[in-house]
C-alpha positions in Angstrom: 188.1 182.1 36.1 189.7 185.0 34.1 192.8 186.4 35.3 192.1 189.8 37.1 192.9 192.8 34.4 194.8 194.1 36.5 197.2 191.6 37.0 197.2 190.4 33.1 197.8 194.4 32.5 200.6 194.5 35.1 199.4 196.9 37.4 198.4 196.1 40.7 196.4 198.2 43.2 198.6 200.3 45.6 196.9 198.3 48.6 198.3 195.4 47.3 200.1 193.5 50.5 204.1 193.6 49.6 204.2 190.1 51.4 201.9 189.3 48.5 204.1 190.5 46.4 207.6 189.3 47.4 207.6 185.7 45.1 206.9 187.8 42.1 209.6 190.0 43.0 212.0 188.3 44.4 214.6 188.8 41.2 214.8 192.6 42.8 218.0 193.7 44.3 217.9 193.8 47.9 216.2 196.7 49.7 214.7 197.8 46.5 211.0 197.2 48.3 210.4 200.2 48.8 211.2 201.9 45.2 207.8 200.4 43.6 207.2 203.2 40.7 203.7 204.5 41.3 201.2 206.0 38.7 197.7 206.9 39.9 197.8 204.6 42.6 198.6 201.8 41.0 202.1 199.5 41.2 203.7 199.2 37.9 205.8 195.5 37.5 208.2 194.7 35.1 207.2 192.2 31.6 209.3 189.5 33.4 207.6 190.3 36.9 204.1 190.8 35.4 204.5 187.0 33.7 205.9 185.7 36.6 202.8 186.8 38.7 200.7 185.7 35.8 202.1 182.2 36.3 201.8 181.7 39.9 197.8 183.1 39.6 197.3 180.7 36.6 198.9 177.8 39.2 196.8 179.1 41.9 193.9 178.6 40.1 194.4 174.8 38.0 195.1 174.0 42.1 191.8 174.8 43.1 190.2 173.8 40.0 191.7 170.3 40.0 191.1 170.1 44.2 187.3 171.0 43.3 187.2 168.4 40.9 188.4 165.9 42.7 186.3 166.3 46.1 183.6 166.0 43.7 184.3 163.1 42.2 185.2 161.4 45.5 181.9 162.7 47.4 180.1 161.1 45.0 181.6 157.5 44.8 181.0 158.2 48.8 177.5 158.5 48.2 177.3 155.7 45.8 178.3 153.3 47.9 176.7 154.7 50.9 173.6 154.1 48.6 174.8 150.6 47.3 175.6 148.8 50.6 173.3 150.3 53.0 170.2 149.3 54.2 167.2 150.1 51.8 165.3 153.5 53.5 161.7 151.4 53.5 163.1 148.5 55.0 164.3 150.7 57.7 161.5 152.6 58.4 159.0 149.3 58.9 162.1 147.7 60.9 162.1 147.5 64.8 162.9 150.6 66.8 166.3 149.6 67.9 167.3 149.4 63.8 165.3 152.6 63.5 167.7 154.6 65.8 170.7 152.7 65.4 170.7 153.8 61.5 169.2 157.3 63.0 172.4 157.4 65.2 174.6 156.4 61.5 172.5 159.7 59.8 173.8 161.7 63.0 177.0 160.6 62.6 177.6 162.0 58.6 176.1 165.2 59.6 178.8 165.4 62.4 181.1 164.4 59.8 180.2 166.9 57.2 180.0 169.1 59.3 183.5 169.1 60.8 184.9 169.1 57.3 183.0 172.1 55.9 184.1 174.0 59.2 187.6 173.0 58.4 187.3 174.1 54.7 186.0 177.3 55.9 189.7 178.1 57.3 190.7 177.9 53.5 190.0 181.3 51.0 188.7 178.7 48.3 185.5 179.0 49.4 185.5 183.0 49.9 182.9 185.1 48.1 182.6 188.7 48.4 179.4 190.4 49.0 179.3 194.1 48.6 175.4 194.8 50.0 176.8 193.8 53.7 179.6 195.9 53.7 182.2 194.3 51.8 181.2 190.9 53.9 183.2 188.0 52.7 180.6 185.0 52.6 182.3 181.3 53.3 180.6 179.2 50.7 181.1 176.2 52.7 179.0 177.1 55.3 175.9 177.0 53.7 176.9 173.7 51.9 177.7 172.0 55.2 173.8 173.0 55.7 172.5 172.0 52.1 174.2 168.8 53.3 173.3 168.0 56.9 169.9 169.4 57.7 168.1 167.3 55.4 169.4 163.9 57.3 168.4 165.4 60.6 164.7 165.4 59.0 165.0 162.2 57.8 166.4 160.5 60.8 162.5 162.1 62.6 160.8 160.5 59.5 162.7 157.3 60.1 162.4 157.0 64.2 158.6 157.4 63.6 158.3 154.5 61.3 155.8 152.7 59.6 153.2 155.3 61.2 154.7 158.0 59.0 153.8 157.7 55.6 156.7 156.5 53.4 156.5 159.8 50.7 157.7 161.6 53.8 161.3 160.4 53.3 161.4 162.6 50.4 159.3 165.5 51.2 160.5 166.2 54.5 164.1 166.3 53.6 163.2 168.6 50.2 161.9 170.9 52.5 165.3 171.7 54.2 166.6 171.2 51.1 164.7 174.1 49.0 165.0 176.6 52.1 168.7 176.5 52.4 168.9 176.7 48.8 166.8 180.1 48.3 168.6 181.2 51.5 171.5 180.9 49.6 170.5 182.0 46.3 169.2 185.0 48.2 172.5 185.8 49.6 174.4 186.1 46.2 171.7 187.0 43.4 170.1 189.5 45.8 173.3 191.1 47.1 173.0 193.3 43.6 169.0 193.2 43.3 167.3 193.4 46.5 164.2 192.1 45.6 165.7 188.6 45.2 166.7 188.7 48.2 163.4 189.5 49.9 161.3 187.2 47.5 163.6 184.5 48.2 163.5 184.8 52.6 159.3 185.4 52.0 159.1 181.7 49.9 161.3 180.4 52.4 159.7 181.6 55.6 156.6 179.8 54.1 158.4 176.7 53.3 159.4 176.9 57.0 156.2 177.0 58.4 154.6 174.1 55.8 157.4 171.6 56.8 156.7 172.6 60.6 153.0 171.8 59.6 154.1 168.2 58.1 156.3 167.5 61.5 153.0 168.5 63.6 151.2 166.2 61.5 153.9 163.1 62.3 153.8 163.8 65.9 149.8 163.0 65.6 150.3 160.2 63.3 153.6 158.5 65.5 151.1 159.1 68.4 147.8 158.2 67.1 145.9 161.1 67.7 146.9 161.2 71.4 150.1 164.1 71.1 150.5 167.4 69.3 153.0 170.4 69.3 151.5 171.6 72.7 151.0 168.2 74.8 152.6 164.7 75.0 155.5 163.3 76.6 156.6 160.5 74.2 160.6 160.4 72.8 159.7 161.4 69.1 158.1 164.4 69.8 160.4 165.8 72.2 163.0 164.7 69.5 160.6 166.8 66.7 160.2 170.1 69.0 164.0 169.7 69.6 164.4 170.5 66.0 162.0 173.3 65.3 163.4 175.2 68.3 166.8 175.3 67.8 166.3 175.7 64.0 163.9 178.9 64.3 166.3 181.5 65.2 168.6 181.0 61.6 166.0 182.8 59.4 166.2 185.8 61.9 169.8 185.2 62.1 170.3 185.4 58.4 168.5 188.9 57.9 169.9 190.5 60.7 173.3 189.5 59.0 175.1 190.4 56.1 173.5 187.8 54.3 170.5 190.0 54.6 169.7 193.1 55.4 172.5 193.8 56.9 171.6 195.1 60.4 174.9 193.7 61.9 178.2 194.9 60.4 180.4 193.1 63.1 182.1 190.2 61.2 182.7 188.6 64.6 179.4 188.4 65.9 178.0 187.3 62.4 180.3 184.7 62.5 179.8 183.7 66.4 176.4 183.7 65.7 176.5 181.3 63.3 178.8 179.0 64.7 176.4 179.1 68.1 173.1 178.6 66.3 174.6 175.3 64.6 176.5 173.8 67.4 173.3 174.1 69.6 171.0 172.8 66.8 173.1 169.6 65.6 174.8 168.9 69.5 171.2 168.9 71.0 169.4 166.8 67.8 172.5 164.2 68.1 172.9 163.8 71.5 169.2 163.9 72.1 169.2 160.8 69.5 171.9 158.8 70.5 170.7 159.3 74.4 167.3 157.9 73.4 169.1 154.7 71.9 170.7 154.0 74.6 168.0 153.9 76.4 166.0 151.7 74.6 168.5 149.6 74.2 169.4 149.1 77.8 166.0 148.6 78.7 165.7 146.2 75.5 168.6 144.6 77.3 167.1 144.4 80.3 164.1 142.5 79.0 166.1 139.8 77.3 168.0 139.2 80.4 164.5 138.8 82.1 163.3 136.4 79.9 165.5 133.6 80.6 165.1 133.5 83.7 161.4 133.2 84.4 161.4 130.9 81.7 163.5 128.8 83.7 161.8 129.5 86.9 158.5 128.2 85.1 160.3 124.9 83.5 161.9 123.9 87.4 157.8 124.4 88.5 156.5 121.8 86.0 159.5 119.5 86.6 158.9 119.7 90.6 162.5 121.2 90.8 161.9 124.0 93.3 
């Protein structure tokens, strides 16, 4: 990034915070804060002041640049060995239904993981880009990462807990889906914050995509059943699990053009940013819990079953020996 013309120039806007302000100035006798020479607004520095605020921007910025690099590089030695060592996706999904949730509840547990991270990175100003259509509304990059990052597992884990019912090209298309949406979502928010056509092509192509991927998870909760379920009837765990999802992910496209991000119908950076963080709580706290609650219940009647079986099995054996 090149260093603001302003700065390399040495004059700073008259806005400028003077708590911002104080490193570079520090060499200044005391009390002399509030002698700043003005011209048009703008704060003049001296050379030795204007290269020492040069040096701390240029420090500022290698920091970020070599902090980026390395979450990078360490994401993806994550990922390869995530990949290396686990369980092969096709094994999974033709596995028993206890391996099919218990790697579904591993899936939940990186998008809680992610997810906690990007909202701490969001509490940083690395991530802060400006966007001028909403307002002057500062967007945190992170946020739609954490999204780019998390939503496409939640689809998988429904492609994986429906198993070898579900056609195995799902795996990928499902989780492109999310994938492509949040992308033009995002693309939208930047490119069309200058040229609003972007924008509105970009929230029409993923409106559609929307609705096609809530096609294909209609279709899975007919196949998982065998004809016997749909969106509007059944009672079985997987499609409770499916509706779960397409519920509490409906409201985010209205959400997003009623924000900033969008057309800008809401100004209020606080309840943009509630709104938000309410939307994705409720959507990835119900989807996990609702998961993890339905593993535990298989599993304790899985449990129940094997303690069962011993015993009539001895019950039988005492019979045919005359033991009563």
């Amino acid at each position: 990034r090149a260093l603001d013309p302003d700065v390399a120039s040495g004059r700073l806007p008259g806005a400028c915070s003077r708590r911002d302000l104080l490193p570079v100035v520090a060499g200044r006798e005391k009390g002399a804060m509030g002698d700043f020479q003005m011209i048009n607004g703008s704060l003049i520095l001296t050379p030795e002041e204007k290269d020492r605020l040069v040096a701390t921007e240029a420090h500022d910025q290698g920091t970020v640049v070599a902090q980026i690099f390395s979450g990078i590089f360490f994401s993806g030695v994550a990922g390869w060995l995530t990949v290396s060592n686990g369980t092969k996706l096709a094994f999974v999904q033709k596995a028993a239904l206890e391996k099919r949730l218990t790697v579904c509840c591993f899936l939940s547990t990186y998008v809680a993981f992610f997810s906690a991270f990007f909202n701490f990175f969001q509490l940083t100003a690395v991530d802060d880009v400006l966007l001028t259509a909403g307002g002057n509304f500062t967007l945190d990059l992170a946020r739609p990462i954490e999204w780019i990052m998390t939503c496409p597992l939640m689809q998988l884990s429904l492609v994986l807990m429906g198993g070898a019912k579900i056609p195995e090209y799902r795996r990928y298309l499902m989780p492109m889906f999310s994938l492509t949406i949040l992308v033009l979502g995002t693309v939208g928010a930047f490119f069309g914050d200058q040229i609003f056509a972007i924008k509105i092509v970009c929230f029409l192509v993923s409106c559609c995509l929307f609705v096609a991927m809530v096609y294909f998870n209609r279709i899975q909760i007919v196949e998982y059943s065998n004809g016997q379920e749909g969106i509007l009837q059944g009672d079985s765990e997987f499609r409770k699990a499916t509706i779960l999802l397409i519920a509490t992910w409906a409201p985010f496209p209205l959400w997003y053009m009623v924000s900033p991000e969008g057309i800008g119908l809401l100004e209020n950076v606080l309840i943009v940013q509630l709104g938000w963080a309410f939307l994705n709580i409720v959507a990835k706290f119900s989807f996990i819990f609702y998961i993890q609650r339905v593993k535990d219940m298989y599993c304790n009647r899985l449990k129940t079953k094997r303690e069962l079986q011993p015993a009539k099995s001895h019950g039988v054996g005492g019979r045919h020996g005359g033991v009563s």
